[in-house]
N, C-alpha and C positions, 0 to 999 in steps of 0.2 A: 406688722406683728408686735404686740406688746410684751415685752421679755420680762422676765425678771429682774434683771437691772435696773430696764427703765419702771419698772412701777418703782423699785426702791427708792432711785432718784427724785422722781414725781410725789410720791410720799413721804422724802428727808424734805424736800421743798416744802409742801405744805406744813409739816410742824413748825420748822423755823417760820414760817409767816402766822402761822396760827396764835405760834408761841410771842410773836412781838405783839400783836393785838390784843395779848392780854396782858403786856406790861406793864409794871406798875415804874419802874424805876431806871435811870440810865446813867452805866457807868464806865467810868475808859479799860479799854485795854490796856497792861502791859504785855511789854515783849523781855524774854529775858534773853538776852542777847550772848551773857556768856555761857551760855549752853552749850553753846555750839562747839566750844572746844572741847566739852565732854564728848561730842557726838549724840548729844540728847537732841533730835530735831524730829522734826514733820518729815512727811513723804518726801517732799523737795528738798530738804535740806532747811529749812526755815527755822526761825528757833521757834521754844514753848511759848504760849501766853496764860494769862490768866487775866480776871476781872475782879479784885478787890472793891471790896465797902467797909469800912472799918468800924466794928463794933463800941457799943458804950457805955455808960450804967453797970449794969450788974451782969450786964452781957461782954466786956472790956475784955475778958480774959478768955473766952468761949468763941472755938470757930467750926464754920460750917463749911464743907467744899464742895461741891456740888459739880459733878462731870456731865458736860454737855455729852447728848447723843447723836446719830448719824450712820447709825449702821456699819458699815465692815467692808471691805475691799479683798478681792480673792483671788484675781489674777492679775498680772501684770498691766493686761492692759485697762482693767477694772480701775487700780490705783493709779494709773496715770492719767485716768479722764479726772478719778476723784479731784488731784492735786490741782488740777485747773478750776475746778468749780469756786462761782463767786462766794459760793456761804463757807470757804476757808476750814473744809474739813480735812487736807493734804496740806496747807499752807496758812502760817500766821500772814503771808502778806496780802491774803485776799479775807484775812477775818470783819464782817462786820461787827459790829457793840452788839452784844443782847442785852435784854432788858433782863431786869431781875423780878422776878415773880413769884408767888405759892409757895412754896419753902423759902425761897433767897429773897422774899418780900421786908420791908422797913417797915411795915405796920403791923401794930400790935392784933390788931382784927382782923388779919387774914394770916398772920403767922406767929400765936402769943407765943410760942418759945422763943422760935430763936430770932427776929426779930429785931434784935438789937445785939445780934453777936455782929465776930468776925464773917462775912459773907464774902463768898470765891467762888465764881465761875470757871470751872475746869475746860481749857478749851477742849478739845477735840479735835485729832489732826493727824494722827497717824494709819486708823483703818481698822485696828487690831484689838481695842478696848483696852491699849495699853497694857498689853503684853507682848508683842513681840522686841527683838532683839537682834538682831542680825548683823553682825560686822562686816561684811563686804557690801560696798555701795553696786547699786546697778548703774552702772554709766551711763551706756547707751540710754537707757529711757530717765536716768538723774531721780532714783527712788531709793529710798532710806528707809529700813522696817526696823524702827528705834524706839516705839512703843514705850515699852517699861521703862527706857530710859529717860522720857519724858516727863510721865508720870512722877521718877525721883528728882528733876529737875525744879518742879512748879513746887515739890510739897519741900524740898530741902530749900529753896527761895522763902516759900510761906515760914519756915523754919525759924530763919534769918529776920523774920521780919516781927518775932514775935511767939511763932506758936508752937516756939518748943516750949514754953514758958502758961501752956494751956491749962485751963481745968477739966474744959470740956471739951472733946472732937468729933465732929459729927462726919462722917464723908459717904454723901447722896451721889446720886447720878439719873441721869435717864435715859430709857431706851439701852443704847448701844453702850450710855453712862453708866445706867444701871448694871449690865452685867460686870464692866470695869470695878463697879463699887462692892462687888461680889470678889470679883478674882483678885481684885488686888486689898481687901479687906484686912488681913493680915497683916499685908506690907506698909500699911498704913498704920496701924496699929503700932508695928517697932519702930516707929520713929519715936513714938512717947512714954515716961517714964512709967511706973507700973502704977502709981498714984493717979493716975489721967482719966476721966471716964474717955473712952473710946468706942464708939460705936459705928454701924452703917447703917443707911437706911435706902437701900436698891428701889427704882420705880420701875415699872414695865421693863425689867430686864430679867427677868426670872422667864427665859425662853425656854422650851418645852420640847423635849425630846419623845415626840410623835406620831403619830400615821398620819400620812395626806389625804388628802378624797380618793386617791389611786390605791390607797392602801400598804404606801412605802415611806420608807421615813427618806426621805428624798433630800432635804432639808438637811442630813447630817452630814451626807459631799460638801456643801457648800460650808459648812465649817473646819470639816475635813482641808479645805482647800486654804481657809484662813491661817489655819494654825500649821501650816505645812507652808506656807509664803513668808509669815511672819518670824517666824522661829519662835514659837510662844509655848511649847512645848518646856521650856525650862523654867515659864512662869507661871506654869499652872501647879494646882497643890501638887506635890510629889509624891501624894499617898494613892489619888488619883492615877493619876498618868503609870506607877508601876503597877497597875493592874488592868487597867483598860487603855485603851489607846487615845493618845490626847485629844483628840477632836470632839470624844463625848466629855472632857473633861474641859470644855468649854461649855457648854451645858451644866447649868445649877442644880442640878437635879443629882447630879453626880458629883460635884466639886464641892457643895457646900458640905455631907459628913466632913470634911476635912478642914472644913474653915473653923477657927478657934474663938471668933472673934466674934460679936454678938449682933446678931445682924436683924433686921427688921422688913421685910418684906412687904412693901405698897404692889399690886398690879390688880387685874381683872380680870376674873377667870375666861373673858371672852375679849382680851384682846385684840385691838385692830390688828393690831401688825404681823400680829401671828396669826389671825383667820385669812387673813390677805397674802401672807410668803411662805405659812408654813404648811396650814392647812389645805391651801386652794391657790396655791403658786401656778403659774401659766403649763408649768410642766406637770401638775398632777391634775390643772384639769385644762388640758389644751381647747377644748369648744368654748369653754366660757361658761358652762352651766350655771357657774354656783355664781355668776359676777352680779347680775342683779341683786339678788340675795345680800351680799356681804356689802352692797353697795348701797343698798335701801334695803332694811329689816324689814318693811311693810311687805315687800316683795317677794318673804322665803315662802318657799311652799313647803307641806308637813313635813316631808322627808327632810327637807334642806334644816327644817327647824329641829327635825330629830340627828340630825348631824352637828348643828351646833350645841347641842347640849352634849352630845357622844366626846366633843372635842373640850367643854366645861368638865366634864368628867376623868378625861386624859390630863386634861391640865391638872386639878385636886389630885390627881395621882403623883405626877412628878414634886408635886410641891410636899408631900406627905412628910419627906422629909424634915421639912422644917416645922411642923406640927407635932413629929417624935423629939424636937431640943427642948430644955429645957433654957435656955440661953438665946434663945430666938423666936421672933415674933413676928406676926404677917395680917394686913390689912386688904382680904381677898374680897372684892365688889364683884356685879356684874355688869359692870357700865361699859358699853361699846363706844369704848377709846381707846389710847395709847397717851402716857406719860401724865398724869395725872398729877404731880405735885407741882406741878407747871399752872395748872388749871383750877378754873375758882371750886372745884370737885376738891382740892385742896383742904377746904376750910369752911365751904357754905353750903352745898348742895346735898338738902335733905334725902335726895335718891340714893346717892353715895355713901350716906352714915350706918355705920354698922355697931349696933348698940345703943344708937343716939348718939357718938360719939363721931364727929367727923374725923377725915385721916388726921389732920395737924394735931388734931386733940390725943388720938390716939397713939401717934408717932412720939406727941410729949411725953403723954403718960409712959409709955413705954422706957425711953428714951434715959427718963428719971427715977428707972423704979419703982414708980407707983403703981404702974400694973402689967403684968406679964401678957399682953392683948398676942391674942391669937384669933381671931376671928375670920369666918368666911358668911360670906349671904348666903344665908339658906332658905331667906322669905319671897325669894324668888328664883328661877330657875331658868325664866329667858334671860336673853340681854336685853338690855334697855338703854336708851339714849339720856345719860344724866347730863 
Protein backbone atom coordinates (compact mmCIF):
# COMPACT_ATOMS: atom_id res chain seq x y z
CA UNK A 1 0.00 0.00 0.00
CA UNK A 2 1.30 3.30 -0.89
CA UNK A 3 0.70 5.86 2.23
CA UNK A 4 1.09 9.10 2.51
CA UNK A 5 4.30 9.21 4.01
CA UNK A 6 5.77 7.22 1.57
CA UNK A 7 4.72 9.32 -1.35
CA UNK A 8 6.08 12.43 0.76
CA UNK A 9 9.30 10.71 1.05
CA UNK A 10 9.45 9.45 -2.53
CA UNK A 11 8.68 13.09 -3.59
CA UNK A 12 11.21 15.04 -0.97
CA UNK A 13 13.64 12.50 -2.90
CA UNK A 14 12.95 13.40 -6.17
CA UNK A 15 13.23 17.33 -5.60
CA UNK A 16 16.42 17.06 -4.01
CA UNK A 17 17.69 15.09 -7.13
CA UNK A 18 15.92 17.09 -9.42
CA UNK A 19 17.05 20.11 -7.77
CA UNK A 20 20.99 19.06 -8.02
CA UNK A 21 20.55 18.56 -11.80
CA UNK A 22 19.89 21.85 -12.19
CA UNK A 23 22.77 23.19 -10.45
CA UNK A 24 24.55 25.78 -11.33
CA UNK A 25 27.12 26.33 -8.35
CA UNK A 26 28.75 24.25 -5.31
CA UNK A 27 29.23 25.44 -1.97
CA UNK A 28 30.41 24.03 1.56
CA UNK A 29 28.50 23.67 4.38
CA UNK A 30 28.97 25.20 7.75
CA UNK A 31 27.93 23.75 10.86
CA UNK A 32 27.45 26.10 13.69
CA UNK A 33 28.49 24.14 16.50
CA UNK A 34 27.87 26.56 19.40
CA UNK A 35 24.23 26.15 18.98
CA UNK A 36 24.10 23.55 20.80
CA UNK A 37 24.31 25.11 23.96
CA UNK A 38 21.45 27.35 23.26
CA UNK A 39 19.61 24.14 22.52
CA UNK A 40 19.06 25.41 18.92
CA UNK A 41 19.58 21.91 17.18
CA UNK A 42 17.92 19.43 14.51
CA UNK A 43 15.62 16.48 15.59
CA UNK A 44 18.74 14.61 16.87
CA UNK A 45 20.25 16.98 18.54
CA UNK A 46 22.72 17.96 15.79
CA UNK A 47 23.52 21.62 15.39
CA UNK A 48 22.29 24.26 12.54
CA UNK A 49 24.04 24.56 9.21
CA UNK A 50 23.78 26.90 6.50
CA UNK A 51 25.63 27.44 2.99
CA UNK A 52 27.12 30.74 2.48
CA UNK A 53 28.55 32.52 -1.04
CA UNK A 54 29.58 35.79 -0.28
CA UNK A 55 28.36 38.67 -2.06
CA UNK A 56 30.27 41.57 -4.12
CA UNK A 57 30.18 44.69 -6.18
CA UNK A 58 27.18 46.70 -5.48
CA UNK A 59 25.68 43.42 -4.19
CA UNK A 60 28.56 43.46 -0.88
CA UNK A 61 26.24 44.70 1.44
CA UNK A 62 22.81 42.87 0.23
CA UNK A 63 21.79 39.34 1.36
CA UNK A 64 19.61 36.58 0.33
CA UNK A 65 18.48 33.49 2.58
CA UNK A 66 16.86 31.05 1.05
CA UNK A 67 15.17 27.94 3.26
CA UNK A 68 15.52 24.60 1.95
CA UNK A 69 12.35 22.58 1.73
CA UNK A 70 11.22 18.88 2.93
CA UNK A 71 8.05 18.80 4.06
CA UNK A 72 7.01 18.22 7.84
CA UNK A 73 7.14 15.49 10.26
CA UNK A 74 3.96 14.65 12.50
CA UNK A 75 4.41 11.84 14.67
CA UNK A 76 6.94 10.46 16.59
CA UNK A 77 7.56 7.85 14.70
CA UNK A 78 7.26 10.03 11.37
CA UNK A 79 10.39 12.21 12.83
CA UNK A 80 12.41 9.62 13.83
CA UNK A 81 12.72 7.84 10.43
CA UNK A 82 12.98 11.58 9.14
CA UNK A 83 16.38 12.00 11.41
CA UNK A 84 17.83 9.07 9.76
CA UNK A 85 17.26 9.85 6.25
CA UNK A 86 20.60 10.54 4.02
CA UNK A 87 19.31 14.11 2.43
CA UNK A 88 19.96 15.41 6.31
CA UNK A 89 16.40 16.87 6.90
CA UNK A 90 16.49 15.72 11.00
CA UNK A 91 20.44 15.96 10.99
CA UNK A 92 23.32 18.26 9.97
CA UNK A 93 25.47 15.12 10.11
CA UNK A 94 23.96 13.37 7.25
CA UNK A 95 23.51 16.86 5.21
CA UNK A 96 24.80 16.62 1.62
CA UNK A 97 26.16 20.30 -0.28
CA UNK A 98 23.24 21.61 -2.51
CA UNK A 99 23.98 23.35 -5.21
CA UNK A 100 22.85 26.88 -5.51
CA UNK A 101 20.42 27.76 -8.24
CA UNK A 102 17.41 30.25 -9.66
CA UNK A 103 17.32 32.59 -7.09
CA UNK A 104 20.73 31.51 -5.17
CA UNK A 105 22.37 31.54 -8.85
CA UNK A 106 26.03 33.60 -9.39
CA UNK A 107 24.94 34.60 -12.84
CA UNK A 108 23.79 37.68 -13.84
CA UNK A 109 21.36 35.82 -16.68
CA UNK A 110 19.63 33.74 -14.65
CA UNK A 111 19.37 35.71 -11.55
CA UNK A 112 20.03 39.77 -12.55
CA UNK A 113 19.24 41.01 -8.87
CA UNK A 114 20.50 39.36 -6.69
CA UNK A 115 23.13 37.57 -8.14
CA UNK A 116 26.07 38.98 -6.64
CA UNK A 117 24.61 39.39 -3.20
CA UNK A 118 25.12 37.63 0.10
CA UNK A 119 23.65 34.05 -0.75
CA UNK A 120 22.49 31.45 2.11
CA UNK A 121 21.24 28.20 1.92
CA UNK A 122 18.91 27.69 4.91
CA UNK A 123 19.23 24.11 5.91
CA UNK A 124 16.31 22.25 6.92
CA UNK A 125 16.23 19.92 9.70
CA UNK A 126 13.87 20.10 12.24
CA UNK A 127 10.31 18.94 10.48
CA UNK A 128 8.37 22.02 11.63
CA UNK A 129 9.10 25.01 9.04
CA UNK A 130 10.95 26.37 11.88
CA UNK A 131 8.58 26.94 14.35
CA UNK A 132 8.48 24.63 16.84
CA UNK A 133 9.86 24.89 20.33
CA UNK A 134 9.64 22.38 22.95
CA UNK A 135 11.83 22.17 25.99
CA UNK A 136 11.85 18.55 27.16
CA UNK A 137 13.92 16.22 25.06
CA UNK A 138 12.34 12.91 24.01
CA UNK A 139 14.85 10.36 25.14
CA UNK A 140 13.83 7.23 24.53
CA UNK A 141 13.50 7.97 20.77
CA UNK A 142 16.60 11.21 21.16
CA UNK A 143 14.12 13.99 19.36
CA UNK A 144 14.38 17.71 19.79
CA UNK A 145 11.47 19.96 18.42
CA UNK A 146 13.81 23.12 18.50
CA UNK A 147 12.57 24.59 15.17
CA UNK A 148 12.36 28.38 15.89
CA UNK A 149 15.37 27.95 17.77
CA UNK A 150 17.27 27.20 14.82
CA UNK A 151 15.93 29.29 12.62
CA UNK A 152 17.47 32.26 15.46
CA UNK A 153 20.60 30.38 15.48
CA UNK A 154 21.69 30.58 11.50
CA UNK A 155 20.22 34.19 11.15
CA UNK A 156 21.94 35.59 14.52
CA UNK A 157 25.34 33.72 13.00
CA UNK A 158 24.57 35.41 9.59
CA UNK A 159 24.20 38.53 11.88
CA UNK A 160 27.70 38.22 13.15
CA UNK A 161 29.03 37.61 10.01
CA UNK A 162 27.95 40.83 8.49
CA UNK A 163 24.22 41.24 7.95
CA UNK A 164 23.18 43.18 10.62
CA UNK A 165 25.12 45.87 8.73
CA UNK A 166 22.60 45.18 5.45
CA UNK A 167 20.95 47.35 3.06
CA UNK A 168 18.99 44.83 1.57
CA UNK A 169 17.32 41.45 3.14
CA UNK A 170 15.67 39.19 1.18
CA UNK A 171 14.47 35.73 3.03
CA UNK A 172 13.06 32.97 0.28
CA UNK A 173 12.40 29.53 0.96
CA UNK A 174 10.83 26.43 -0.85
CA UNK A 175 8.28 24.06 -0.53
CA UNK A 176 8.17 23.43 3.20
CA UNK A 177 10.91 26.68 3.10
CA UNK A 178 8.40 28.59 1.68
CA UNK A 179 5.91 28.40 4.19
CA UNK A 180 8.84 28.98 6.96
CA UNK A 181 9.57 32.25 4.82
CA UNK A 182 5.99 33.07 5.61
CA UNK A 183 5.75 32.26 9.32
CA UNK A 184 8.72 33.37 10.26
CA UNK A 185 8.67 36.55 7.90
CA UNK A 186 8.37 39.02 10.75
CA UNK A 187 10.87 37.42 12.83
CA UNK A 188 13.04 37.95 10.40
CA UNK A 189 12.36 41.30 9.79
CA UNK A 190 13.24 42.41 13.73
CA UNK A 191 16.51 41.46 13.42
CA UNK A 192 17.11 44.80 11.19
CA UNK A 193 17.15 48.31 11.83
CA UNK A 194 14.01 50.25 10.50
CA UNK A 195 16.26 51.74 7.51
CA UNK A 196 16.79 47.93 5.95
CA UNK A 197 14.67 47.18 2.95
CA UNK A 198 13.32 43.70 4.36
CA UNK A 199 11.51 41.57 2.48
CA UNK A 200 10.11 37.76 1.69
CA UNK A 201 9.73 36.03 -1.22
CA UNK A 202 7.79 32.39 -0.24
CA UNK A 203 7.98 29.55 -3.38
CA UNK A 204 5.33 26.83 -3.36
CA UNK A 205 4.68 27.31 0.16
CA UNK A 206 1.48 29.15 0.07
CA UNK A 207 -0.48 25.62 1.03
CA UNK A 208 -4.09 25.73 0.71
CA UNK A 209 -6.60 25.07 2.98
CA UNK A 210 -9.08 22.85 0.99
CA UNK A 211 -11.50 20.01 -0.01
CA UNK A 212 -9.96 16.60 -1.21
CA UNK A 213 -11.54 14.50 -3.94
CA UNK A 214 -13.58 12.96 -0.83
CA UNK A 215 -14.71 16.30 -0.08
CA UNK A 216 -12.89 16.86 3.47
CA UNK A 217 -10.33 18.88 4.16
CA UNK A 218 -8.44 15.83 5.51
CA UNK A 219 -5.12 17.60 5.03
CA UNK A 220 -5.75 20.01 8.15
CA UNK A 221 -5.16 16.67 10.86
CA UNK A 222 -2.10 16.32 9.35
CA UNK A 223 -1.06 19.94 10.35
CA UNK A 224 -3.14 19.71 13.27
CA UNK A 225 -0.67 16.94 14.13
CA UNK A 226 2.57 19.10 13.34
CA UNK A 227 1.86 21.99 15.23
CA UNK A 228 0.53 19.93 18.30
CA UNK A 229 4.24 17.64 18.13
CA UNK A 230 6.13 20.73 17.68
CA UNK A 231 4.99 23.29 20.11
CA UNK A 232 4.59 25.92 17.30
CA UNK A 233 1.67 27.18 18.40
CA UNK A 234 3.71 30.05 20.26
CA UNK A 235 5.29 30.77 16.84
CA UNK A 236 2.67 31.36 14.79
CA UNK A 237 1.09 35.11 14.45
CA UNK A 238 -0.74 35.62 17.88
CA UNK A 239 -3.57 37.57 16.18
CA UNK A 240 -4.11 34.29 14.44
CA UNK A 241 -3.91 31.52 16.80
CA UNK A 242 -6.38 33.86 19.40
CA UNK A 243 -9.10 33.30 17.14
CA UNK A 244 -8.78 30.11 15.36
CA UNK A 245 -7.02 27.16 16.41
CA UNK A 246 -3.30 26.93 15.40
CA UNK A 247 -3.16 24.41 12.98
CA UNK A 248 -5.20 26.45 10.37
CA UNK A 249 -2.78 29.13 11.43
CA UNK A 250 -0.16 27.15 9.72
CA UNK A 251 -1.93 27.60 6.68
CA UNK A 252 -1.12 31.10 4.73
CA UNK A 253 -4.26 31.81 4.02
CA UNK A 254 -5.08 32.53 7.57
CA UNK A 255 -1.54 33.76 8.92
CA UNK A 256 -0.63 35.99 6.36
CA UNK A 257 -3.61 39.11 7.43
CA UNK A 258 -1.36 39.17 10.28
CA UNK A 259 2.06 39.16 8.84
CA UNK A 260 3.33 42.88 8.65
CA UNK A 261 5.98 42.40 6.63
CA UNK A 262 5.90 42.63 2.83
CA UNK A 263 5.95 39.40 1.26
CA UNK A 264 5.96 38.42 -2.37
CA UNK A 265 4.38 35.21 -3.27
CA UNK A 266 6.05 32.75 -6.26
CA UNK A 267 3.63 29.34 -6.64
CA UNK A 268 1.21 27.80 -9.25
CA UNK A 269 -2.06 27.61 -8.89
CA UNK A 270 -1.88 23.78 -9.81
CA UNK A 271 0.78 22.69 -7.69
CA UNK A 272 2.36 19.27 -7.69
CA UNK A 273 2.53 18.79 -4.15
CA UNK A 274 -0.74 19.94 -3.41
CA UNK A 275 -2.70 17.98 -6.32
CA UNK A 276 -0.60 14.90 -5.08
CA UNK A 277 -1.17 15.28 -0.78
CA UNK A 278 -3.78 17.64 -0.57
CA UNK A 279 -6.03 17.16 -3.22
CA UNK A 280 -5.74 13.39 -4.00
CA UNK A 281 -3.85 12.04 -0.82
CA UNK A 282 -4.02 7.92 -0.66
CA UNK A 283 -6.81 8.75 2.03
CA UNK A 284 -9.14 10.82 -0.06
CA UNK A 285 -8.82 8.66 -2.87
CA UNK A 286 -7.86 5.21 -1.62
CA UNK A 287 -8.60 3.29 -5.39
CA UNK A 288 -6.25 5.42 -7.19
CA UNK A 289 -8.66 7.06 -9.42
CA UNK A 290 -7.14 10.36 -9.88
CA UNK A 291 -3.23 8.67 -9.96
CA UNK A 292 -3.07 8.55 -13.67
CA UNK A 293 -4.20 11.81 -14.04
CA UNK A 294 -2.02 13.75 -11.61
CA UNK A 295 0.64 11.54 -12.79
CA UNK A 296 0.35 12.24 -16.75
CA UNK A 297 -2.02 15.37 -17.57
CA UNK A 298 -2.51 13.65 -21.05
CA UNK A 299 -4.37 10.93 -19.03
CA UNK A 300 -7.20 13.20 -17.08
CA UNK A 301 -10.45 12.63 -18.25
CA UNK A 302 -13.11 15.51 -18.46
CA UNK A 303 -14.32 15.22 -15.05
CA UNK A 304 -10.73 14.78 -13.70
CA UNK A 305 -9.98 17.99 -15.77
CA UNK A 306 -13.00 19.66 -14.26
CA UNK A 307 -11.64 18.81 -10.89
CA UNK A 308 -8.37 20.37 -11.38
CA UNK A 309 -9.48 23.44 -12.40
CA UNK A 310 -12.27 23.29 -9.20
CA UNK A 311 -9.11 22.83 -7.16
CA UNK A 312 -7.10 26.23 -9.53
CA UNK A 313 -10.24 27.99 -8.31
CA UNK A 314 -9.86 26.90 -4.33
CA UNK A 315 -6.54 27.70 -4.47
CA UNK A 316 -7.28 31.90 -6.08
CA UNK A 317 -9.59 31.75 -3.23
CA UNK A 318 -7.15 31.17 -0.36
CA UNK A 319 -4.71 33.39 -1.83
CA UNK A 320 -7.36 36.28 -2.26
CA UNK A 321 -5.88 37.49 0.62
CA UNK A 322 -2.80 38.69 -0.69
CA UNK A 323 -4.50 40.29 -3.69
CA UNK A 324 -6.58 42.66 -0.91
CA UNK A 325 -2.56 43.99 0.47
CA UNK A 326 -1.50 46.64 -0.64
CA UNK A 327 2.19 45.63 0.62
CA UNK A 328 2.11 42.30 -0.95
CA UNK A 329 2.66 40.71 -4.15
CA UNK A 330 2.19 37.25 -5.88
CA UNK A 331 3.54 35.61 -9.02
CA UNK A 332 0.57 32.96 -9.67
CA UNK A 333 1.34 30.53 -13.02
CA UNK A 334 -0.22 27.50 -14.09
CA UNK A 335 2.79 25.23 -14.54
CA UNK A 336 2.52 21.74 -13.08
CA UNK A 337 5.31 21.78 -10.70
CA UNK A 338 6.56 22.41 -7.30
CA UNK A 339 9.37 24.91 -6.24
CA UNK A 340 9.97 26.97 -8.91
CA UNK A 341 12.70 29.44 -8.13
CA UNK A 342 14.97 26.47 -8.06
CA UNK A 343 14.07 25.81 -11.68
CA UNK A 344 15.06 27.47 -15.06
CA UNK A 345 10.97 28.55 -14.75
CA UNK A 346 12.99 31.00 -12.66
CA UNK A 347 14.27 33.26 -15.23
CA UNK A 348 13.68 31.82 -18.89
CA UNK A 349 10.64 29.81 -19.49
CA UNK A 350 8.33 31.77 -21.76
CA UNK A 351 5.31 29.48 -20.56
CA UNK A 352 5.82 30.70 -17.08
CA UNK A 353 6.01 34.63 -17.81
CA UNK A 354 3.28 36.58 -16.71
CA UNK A 355 3.19 39.85 -18.42
CA UNK A 356 6.29 39.02 -20.26
CA UNK A 357 7.90 39.48 -17.25
CA UNK A 358 9.54 36.18 -15.90
CA UNK A 359 9.47 35.41 -11.97
CA UNK A 360 13.20 36.80 -11.37
CA UNK A 361 12.26 39.88 -13.42
CA UNK A 362 9.24 40.18 -11.46
CA UNK A 363 10.44 39.19 -8.00
CA UNK A 364 13.13 42.34 -8.84
CA UNK A 365 10.88 44.55 -9.80
CA UNK A 366 8.86 43.92 -7.02
CA UNK A 367 11.38 43.57 -4.52
CA UNK A 368 12.71 47.30 -5.44
CA UNK A 369 9.68 49.17 -5.70
CA UNK A 370 9.41 49.42 -9.22
CA UNK A 371 6.34 47.75 -9.44
CA UNK A 372 3.63 46.48 -7.06
CA UNK A 373 3.23 42.87 -9.38
CA UNK A 374 0.29 41.04 -8.51
CA UNK A 375 -0.35 38.89 -11.25
CA UNK A 376 -2.23 35.55 -11.84
CA UNK A 377 -2.43 33.63 -15.47
CA UNK A 378 -5.56 34.11 -16.73
CA UNK A 379 -4.57 33.16 -20.46
CA UNK A 380 -4.88 29.83 -19.51
CA UNK A 381 -6.97 27.83 -17.41
CA UNK A 382 -5.35 24.22 -17.60
CA UNK A 383 -2.00 23.15 -16.20
CA UNK A 384 0.58 22.87 -18.29
CA UNK A 385 4.01 21.26 -18.19
CA UNK A 386 6.62 24.45 -18.33
Amino acid sequence: MVTLKSLRCIFTVFVIIFLNIQSSEEVGITIIESAVSKGAVCLDGSPPAYQLERGYGNGANSWLIHIQGGGWCDTIQDCVYRKTMNNGLGSSKLMPELYFSGILSNRSDQNPNFYNWNRVYMRYCDGSSFTGDVEAVDLVNNLYFRGARVFNAIVEELMSLGMKNAQNALLSGCSAGGLAAILNCDKFRGYFPANTRVKCVPDAGYFAHVKDLSGEYRFEQYYDRVVTLHGSAKNLPSGCTSNIKPGLCFYPQYAMPYIKTPVFVVNSAYDTWQVFYILSSYEADPKGEFTKCKNDLSQCTPPQRKRLEDFRSDFLGAISVVANSSTKGMFINNCYTHCETDQTIWYEKPTSKLQNKSMAEAAGDWFFDKNGFQKVDTDHVDPQYC
